[in-house]
BAVO-843711 format. One record per atom (N, C-alpha, C, O): x, y, z; atom name. Coordinates in nm, 4 decimals, padded with zeros to 6 digits. Atoms other than C-alpha are relative to their C-alpha. Example, Ala and Ser with C-alpha at 12.3 -4.5 7.8 and 13.67 -1.06 7.14 Angstrom:
+----------+----------+----------+----+
|     east |    north |       up | at |
+----------+----------+----------+----+
|  00.0890 | -00.1190 |  00.0000 |  N |
|  01.2300 | -00.4500 |  00.7800 | CA |
|  00.0900 |  00.1200 |  00.0000 |  C |
|  00.1936 |  00.1181 |  00.0665 |  O |
| -00.0820 | -00.1190 | -00.0060 |  N |
|  01.3670 | -00.1060 |  00.7140 | CA |
| -00.0770 |  00.1090 |  00.0730 |  C |
| -00.0261 |  00.2198 |  00.0899 |  O |
+----------+----------+----------+----+
END
This chain:
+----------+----------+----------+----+
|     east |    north |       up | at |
+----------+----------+----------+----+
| -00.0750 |  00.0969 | -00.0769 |  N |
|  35.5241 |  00.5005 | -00.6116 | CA |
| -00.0141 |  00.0241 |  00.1501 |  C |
|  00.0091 | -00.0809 |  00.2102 |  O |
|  00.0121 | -00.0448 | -00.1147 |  N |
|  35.4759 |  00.6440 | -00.2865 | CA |
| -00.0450 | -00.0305 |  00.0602 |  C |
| -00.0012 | -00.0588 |  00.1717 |  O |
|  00.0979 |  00.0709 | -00.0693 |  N |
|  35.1485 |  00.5221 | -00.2168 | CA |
| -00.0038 | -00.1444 |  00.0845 |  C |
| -00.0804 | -00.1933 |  00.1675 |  O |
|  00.0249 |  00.1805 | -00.1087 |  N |
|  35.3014 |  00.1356 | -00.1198 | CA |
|  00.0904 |  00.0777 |  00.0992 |  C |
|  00.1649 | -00.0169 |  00.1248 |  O |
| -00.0460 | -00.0473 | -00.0997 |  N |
|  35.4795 |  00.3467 |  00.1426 | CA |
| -00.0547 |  00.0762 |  00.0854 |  C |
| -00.0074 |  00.1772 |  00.1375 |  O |
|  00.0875 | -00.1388 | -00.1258 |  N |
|  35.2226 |  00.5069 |  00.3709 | CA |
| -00.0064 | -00.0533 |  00.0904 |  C |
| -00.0224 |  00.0379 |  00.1715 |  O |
| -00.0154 |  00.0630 | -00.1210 |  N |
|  35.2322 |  00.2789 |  00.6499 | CA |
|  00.1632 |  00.0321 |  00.0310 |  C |
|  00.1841 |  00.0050 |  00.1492 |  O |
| -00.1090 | -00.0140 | -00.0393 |  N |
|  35.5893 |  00.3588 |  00.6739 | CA |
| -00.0045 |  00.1638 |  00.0183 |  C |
| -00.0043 |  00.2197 |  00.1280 |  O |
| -00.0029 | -00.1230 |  00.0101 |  N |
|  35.5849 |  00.6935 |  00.5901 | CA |
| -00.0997 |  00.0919 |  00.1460 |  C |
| -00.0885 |  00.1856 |  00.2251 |  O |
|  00.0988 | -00.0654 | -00.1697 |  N |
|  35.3099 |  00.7623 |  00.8719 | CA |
|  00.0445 |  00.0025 |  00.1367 |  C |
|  00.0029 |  00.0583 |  00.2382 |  O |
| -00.0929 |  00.0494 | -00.1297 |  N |
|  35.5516 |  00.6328 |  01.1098 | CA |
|  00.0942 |  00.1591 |  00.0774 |  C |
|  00.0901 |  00.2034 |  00.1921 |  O |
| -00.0565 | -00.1097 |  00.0167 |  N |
|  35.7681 |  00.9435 |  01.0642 | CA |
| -00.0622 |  00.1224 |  00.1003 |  C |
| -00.1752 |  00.1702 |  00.0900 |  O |
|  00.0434 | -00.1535 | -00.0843 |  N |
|  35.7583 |  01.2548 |  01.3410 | CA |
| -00.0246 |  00.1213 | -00.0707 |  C |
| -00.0919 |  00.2093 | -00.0168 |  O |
| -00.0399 | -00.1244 |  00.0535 |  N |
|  35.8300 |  01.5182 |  01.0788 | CA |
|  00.0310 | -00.0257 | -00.1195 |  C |
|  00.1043 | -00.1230 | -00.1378 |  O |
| -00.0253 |  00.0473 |  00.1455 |  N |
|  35.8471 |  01.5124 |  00.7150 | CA |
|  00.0148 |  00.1819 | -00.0627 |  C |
| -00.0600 |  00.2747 | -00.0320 |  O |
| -00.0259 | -00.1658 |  00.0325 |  N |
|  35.9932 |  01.8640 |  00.5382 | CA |
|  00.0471 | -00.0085 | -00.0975 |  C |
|  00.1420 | -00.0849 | -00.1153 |  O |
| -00.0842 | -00.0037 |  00.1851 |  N |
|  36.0810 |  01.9241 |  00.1736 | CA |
|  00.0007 |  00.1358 | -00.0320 |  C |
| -00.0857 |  00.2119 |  00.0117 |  O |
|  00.0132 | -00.1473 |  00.0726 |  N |
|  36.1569 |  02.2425 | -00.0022 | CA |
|  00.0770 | -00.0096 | -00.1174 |  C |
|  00.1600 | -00.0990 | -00.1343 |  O |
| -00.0386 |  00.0023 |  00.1367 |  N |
|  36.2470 |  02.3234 | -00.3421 | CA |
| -00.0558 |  00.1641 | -00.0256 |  C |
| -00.1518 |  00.2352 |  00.0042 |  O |
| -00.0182 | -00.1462 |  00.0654 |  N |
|  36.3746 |  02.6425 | -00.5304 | CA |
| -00.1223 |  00.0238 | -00.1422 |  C |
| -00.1552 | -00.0714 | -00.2130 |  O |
|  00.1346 |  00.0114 |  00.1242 |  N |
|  36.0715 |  02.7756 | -00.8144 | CA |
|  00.1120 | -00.0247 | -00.1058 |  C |
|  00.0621 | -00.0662 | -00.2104 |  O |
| -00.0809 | -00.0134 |  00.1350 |  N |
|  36.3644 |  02.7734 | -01.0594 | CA |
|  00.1236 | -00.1609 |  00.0000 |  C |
|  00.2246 | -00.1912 | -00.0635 |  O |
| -00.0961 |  00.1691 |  00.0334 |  N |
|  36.5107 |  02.3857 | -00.9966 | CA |
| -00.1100 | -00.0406 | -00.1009 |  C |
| -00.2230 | -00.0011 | -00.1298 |  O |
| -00.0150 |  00.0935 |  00.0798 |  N |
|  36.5029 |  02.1524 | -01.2183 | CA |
| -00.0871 | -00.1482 |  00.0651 |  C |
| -00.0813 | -00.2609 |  00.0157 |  O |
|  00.0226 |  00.1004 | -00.1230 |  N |
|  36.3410 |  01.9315 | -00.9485 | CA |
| -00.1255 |  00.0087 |  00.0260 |  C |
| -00.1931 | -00.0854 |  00.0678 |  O |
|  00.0938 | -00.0160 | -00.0786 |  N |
|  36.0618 |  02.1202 | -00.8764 | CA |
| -00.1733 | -00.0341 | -00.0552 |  C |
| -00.2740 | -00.0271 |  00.0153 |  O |
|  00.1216 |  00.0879 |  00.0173 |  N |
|  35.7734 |  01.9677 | -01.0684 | CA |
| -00.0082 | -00.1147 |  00.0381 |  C |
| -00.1225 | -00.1597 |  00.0303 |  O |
| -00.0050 |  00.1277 | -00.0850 |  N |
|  35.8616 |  01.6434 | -00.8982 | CA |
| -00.0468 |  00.0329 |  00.1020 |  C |
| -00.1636 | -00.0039 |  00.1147 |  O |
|  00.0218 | -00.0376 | -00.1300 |  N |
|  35.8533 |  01.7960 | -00.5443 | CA |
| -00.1630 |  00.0891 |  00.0152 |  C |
| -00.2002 |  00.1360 |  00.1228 |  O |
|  00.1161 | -00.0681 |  00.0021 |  N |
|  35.5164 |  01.9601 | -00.6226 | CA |
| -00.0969 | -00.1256 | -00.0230 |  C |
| -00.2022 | -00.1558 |  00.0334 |  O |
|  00.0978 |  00.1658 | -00.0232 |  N |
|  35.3814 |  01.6169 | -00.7070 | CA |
|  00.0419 | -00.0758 |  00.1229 |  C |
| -00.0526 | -00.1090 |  00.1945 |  O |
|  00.0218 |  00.0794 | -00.1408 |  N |
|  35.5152 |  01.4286 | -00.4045 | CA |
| -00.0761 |  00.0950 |  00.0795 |  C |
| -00.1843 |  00.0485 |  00.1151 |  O |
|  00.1239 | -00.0834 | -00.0728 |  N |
|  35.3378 |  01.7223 | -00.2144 | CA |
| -00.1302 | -00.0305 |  00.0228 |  C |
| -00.1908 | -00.0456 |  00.1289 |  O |
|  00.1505 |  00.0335 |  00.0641 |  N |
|  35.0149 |  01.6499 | -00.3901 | CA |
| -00.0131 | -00.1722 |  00.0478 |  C |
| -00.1198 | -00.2286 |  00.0722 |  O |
|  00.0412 |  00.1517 | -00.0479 |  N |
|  35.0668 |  01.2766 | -00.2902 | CA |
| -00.0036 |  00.0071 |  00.1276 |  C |
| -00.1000 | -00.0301 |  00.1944 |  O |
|  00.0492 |  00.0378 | -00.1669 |  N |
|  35.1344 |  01.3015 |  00.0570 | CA |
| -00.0889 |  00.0769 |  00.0799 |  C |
| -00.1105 |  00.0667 |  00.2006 |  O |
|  00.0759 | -00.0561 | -00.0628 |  N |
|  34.9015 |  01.5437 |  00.0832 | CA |
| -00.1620 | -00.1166 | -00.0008 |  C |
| -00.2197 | -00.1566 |  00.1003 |  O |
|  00.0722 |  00.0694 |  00.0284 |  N |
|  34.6319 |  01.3301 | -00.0789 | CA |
| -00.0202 | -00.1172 |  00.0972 |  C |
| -00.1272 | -00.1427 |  00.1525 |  O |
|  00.0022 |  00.1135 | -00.0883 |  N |
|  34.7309 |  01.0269 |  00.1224 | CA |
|  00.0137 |  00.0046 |  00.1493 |  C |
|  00.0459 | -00.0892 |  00.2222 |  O |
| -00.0058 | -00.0303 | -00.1137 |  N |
|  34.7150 |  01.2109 |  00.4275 | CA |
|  00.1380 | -00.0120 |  00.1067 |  C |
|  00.1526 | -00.0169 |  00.2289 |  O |
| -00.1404 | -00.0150 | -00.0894 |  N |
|  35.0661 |  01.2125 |  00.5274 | CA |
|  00.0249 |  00.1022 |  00.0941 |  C |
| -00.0738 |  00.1748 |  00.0821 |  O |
| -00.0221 | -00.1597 | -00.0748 |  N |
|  35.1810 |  01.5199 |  00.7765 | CA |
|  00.1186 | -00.0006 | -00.0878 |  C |
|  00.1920 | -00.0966 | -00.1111 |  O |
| -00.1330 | -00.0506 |  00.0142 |  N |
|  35.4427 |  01.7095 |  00.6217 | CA |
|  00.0113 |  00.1855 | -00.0259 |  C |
| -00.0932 |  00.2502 | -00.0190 |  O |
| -00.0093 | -00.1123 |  00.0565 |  N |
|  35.5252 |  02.0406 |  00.5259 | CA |
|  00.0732 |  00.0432 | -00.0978 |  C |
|  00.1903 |  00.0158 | -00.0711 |  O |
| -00.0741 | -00.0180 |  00.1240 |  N |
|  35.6625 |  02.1639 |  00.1886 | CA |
| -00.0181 |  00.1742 | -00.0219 |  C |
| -00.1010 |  00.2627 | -00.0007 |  O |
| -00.0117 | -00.2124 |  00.0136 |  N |
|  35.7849 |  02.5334 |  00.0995 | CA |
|  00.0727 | -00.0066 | -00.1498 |  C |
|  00.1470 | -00.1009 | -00.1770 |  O |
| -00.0662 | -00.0587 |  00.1134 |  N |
|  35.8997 |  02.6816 | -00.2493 | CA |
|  00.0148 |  00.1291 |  00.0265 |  C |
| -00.0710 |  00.2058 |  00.0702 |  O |
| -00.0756 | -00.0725 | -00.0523 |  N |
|  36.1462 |  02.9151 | -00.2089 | CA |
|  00.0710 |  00.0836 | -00.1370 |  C |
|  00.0953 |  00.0252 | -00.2426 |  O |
| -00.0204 | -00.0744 |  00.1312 |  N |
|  36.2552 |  03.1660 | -00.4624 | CA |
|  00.1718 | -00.0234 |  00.0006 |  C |
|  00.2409 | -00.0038 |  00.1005 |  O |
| -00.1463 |  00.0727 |  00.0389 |  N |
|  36.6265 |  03.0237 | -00.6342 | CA |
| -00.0025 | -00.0888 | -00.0625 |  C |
| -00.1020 | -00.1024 | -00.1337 |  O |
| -00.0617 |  00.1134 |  00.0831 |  N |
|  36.7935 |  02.7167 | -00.7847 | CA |
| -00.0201 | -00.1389 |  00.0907 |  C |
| -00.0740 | -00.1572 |  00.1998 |  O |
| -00.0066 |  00.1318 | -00.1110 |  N |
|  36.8476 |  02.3560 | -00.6766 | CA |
|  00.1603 |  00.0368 |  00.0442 |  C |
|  00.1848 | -00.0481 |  00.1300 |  O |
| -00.1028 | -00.0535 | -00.0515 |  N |
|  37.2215 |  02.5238 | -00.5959 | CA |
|  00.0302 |  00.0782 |  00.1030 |  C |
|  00.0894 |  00.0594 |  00.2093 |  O |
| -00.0016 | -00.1076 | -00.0966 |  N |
|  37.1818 |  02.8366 | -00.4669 | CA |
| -00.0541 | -00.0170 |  00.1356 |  C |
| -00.1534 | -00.0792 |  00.1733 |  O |
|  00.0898 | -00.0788 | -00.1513 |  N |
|  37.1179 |  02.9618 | -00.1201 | CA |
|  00.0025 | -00.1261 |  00.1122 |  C |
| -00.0573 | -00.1198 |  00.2196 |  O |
|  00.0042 |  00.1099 | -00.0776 |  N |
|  37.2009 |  02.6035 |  00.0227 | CA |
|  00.0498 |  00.0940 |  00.1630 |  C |
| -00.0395 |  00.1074 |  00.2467 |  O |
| -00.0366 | -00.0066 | -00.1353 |  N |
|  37.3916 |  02.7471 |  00.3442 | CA |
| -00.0904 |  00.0970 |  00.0492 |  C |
| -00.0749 |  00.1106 |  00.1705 |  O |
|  00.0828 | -00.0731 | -00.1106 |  N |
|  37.1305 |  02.9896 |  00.4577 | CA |
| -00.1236 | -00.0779 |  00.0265 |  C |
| -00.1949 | -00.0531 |  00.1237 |  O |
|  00.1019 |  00.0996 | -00.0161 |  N |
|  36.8740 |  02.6999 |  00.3978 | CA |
|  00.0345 | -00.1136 |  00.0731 |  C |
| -00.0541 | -00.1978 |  00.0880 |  O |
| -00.0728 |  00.0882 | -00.0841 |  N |
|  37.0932 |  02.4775 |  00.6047 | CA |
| -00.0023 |  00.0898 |  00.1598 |  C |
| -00.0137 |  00.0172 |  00.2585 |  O |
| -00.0354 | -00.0786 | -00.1030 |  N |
|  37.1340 |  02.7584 |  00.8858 | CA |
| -00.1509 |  00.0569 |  00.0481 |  C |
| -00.1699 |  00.0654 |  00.1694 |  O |
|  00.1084 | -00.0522 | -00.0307 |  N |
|  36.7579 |  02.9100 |  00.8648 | CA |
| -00.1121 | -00.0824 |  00.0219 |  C |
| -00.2092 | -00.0509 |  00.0907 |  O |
|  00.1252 |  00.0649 | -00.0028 |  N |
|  36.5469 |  02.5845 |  00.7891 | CA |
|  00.0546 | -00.1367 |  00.0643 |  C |
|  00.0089 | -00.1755 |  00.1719 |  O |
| -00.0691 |  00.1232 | -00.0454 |  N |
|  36.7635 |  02.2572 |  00.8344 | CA |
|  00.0220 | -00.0372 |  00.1243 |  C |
| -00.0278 | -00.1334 |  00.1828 |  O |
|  00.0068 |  00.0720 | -00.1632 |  N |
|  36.8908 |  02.2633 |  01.1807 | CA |
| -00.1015 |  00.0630 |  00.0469 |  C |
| -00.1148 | -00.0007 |  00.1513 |  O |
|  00.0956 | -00.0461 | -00.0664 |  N |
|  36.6240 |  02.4381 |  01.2956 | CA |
| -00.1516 | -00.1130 |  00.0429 |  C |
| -00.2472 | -00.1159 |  00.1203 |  O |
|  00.1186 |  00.0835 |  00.0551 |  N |
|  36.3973 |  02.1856 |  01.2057 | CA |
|  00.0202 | -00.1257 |  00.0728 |  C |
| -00.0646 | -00.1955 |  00.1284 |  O |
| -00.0024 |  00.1638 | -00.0195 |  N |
|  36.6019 |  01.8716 |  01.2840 | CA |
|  00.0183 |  00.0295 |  00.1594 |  C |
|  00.0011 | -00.0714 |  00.2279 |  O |
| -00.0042 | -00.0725 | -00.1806 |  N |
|  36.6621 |  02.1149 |  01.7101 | CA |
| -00.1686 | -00.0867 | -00.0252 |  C |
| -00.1602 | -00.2057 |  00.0053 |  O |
|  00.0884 | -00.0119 | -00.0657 |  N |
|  36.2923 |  02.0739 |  01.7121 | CA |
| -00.0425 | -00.1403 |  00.0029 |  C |
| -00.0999 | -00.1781 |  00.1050 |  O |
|  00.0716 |  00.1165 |  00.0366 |  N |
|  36.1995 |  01.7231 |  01.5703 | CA |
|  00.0742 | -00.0885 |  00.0164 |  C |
|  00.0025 | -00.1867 | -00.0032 |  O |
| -00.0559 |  00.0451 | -00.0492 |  N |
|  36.4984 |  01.5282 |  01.6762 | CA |
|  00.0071 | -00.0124 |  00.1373 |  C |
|  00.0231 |  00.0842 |  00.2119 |  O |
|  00.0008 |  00.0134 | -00.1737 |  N |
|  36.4886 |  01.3373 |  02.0405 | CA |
|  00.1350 | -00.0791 |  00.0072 |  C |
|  00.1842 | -00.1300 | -00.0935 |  O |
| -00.1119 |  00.0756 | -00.0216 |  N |
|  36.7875 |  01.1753 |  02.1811 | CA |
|  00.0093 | -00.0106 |  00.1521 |  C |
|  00.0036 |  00.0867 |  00.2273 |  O |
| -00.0081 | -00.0071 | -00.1327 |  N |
|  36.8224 |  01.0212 |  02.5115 | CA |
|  00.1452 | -00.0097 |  00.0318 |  C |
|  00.2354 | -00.0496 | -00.0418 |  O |
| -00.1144 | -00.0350 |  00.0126 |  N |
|  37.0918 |  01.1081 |  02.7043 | CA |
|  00.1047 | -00.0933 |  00.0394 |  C |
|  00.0629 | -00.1788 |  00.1175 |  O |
| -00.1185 |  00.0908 | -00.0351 |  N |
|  37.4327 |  00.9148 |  02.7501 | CA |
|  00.0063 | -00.0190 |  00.1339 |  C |
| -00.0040 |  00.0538 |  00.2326 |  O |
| -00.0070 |  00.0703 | -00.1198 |  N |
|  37.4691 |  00.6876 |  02.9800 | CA |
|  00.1865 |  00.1059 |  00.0835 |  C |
|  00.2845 |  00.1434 |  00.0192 |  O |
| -00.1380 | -00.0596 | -00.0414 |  N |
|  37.7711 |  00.8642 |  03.2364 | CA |
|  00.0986 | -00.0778 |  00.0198 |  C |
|  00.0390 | -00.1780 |  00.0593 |  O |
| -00.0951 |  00.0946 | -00.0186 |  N |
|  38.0915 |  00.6614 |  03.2759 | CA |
|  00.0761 |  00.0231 |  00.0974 |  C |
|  00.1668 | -00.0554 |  00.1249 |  O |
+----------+----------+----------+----+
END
């Protein structure tokens, strides 16, 4: 399904997925990989040793904002 979305998807600054070896999830996330790698998307994808549960707040604190500091722009407020 992915593939009628690559003109959109190309649009995108930053594309990041990760998945635990032990979810429930993670033969999905190993195939979208394989697609947007195939279809030449940019992204980066990591498997990470855990669950689709576990370890959320150090993956929120070590990868999440870290990620959205670098790849998030925002101009700044107008002053009043």
């Amino acid at each position: 399904m992915v593939d009628q979305y690559v003109p959109s998807l190309k649009k995108y600054n930053a594309i990041a997925m990760d998945v635990g070896d032990k979810d429930f999830l993670k033969d999905m996330n190993i195939d979208l990989d394989k697609a947007l790698t195939r279809l030449g998307i940019d992204h980066t994808f990591e498997e990470y040793e855990g669950d689709h549960g576990n370890r959320v707040t150090a993956r929120f604190q070590d990868n999440l904002l870290p990620f959205f500091s670098e790849q998030l722009k925002f101009q700044e407020a107008p002053r009043r």
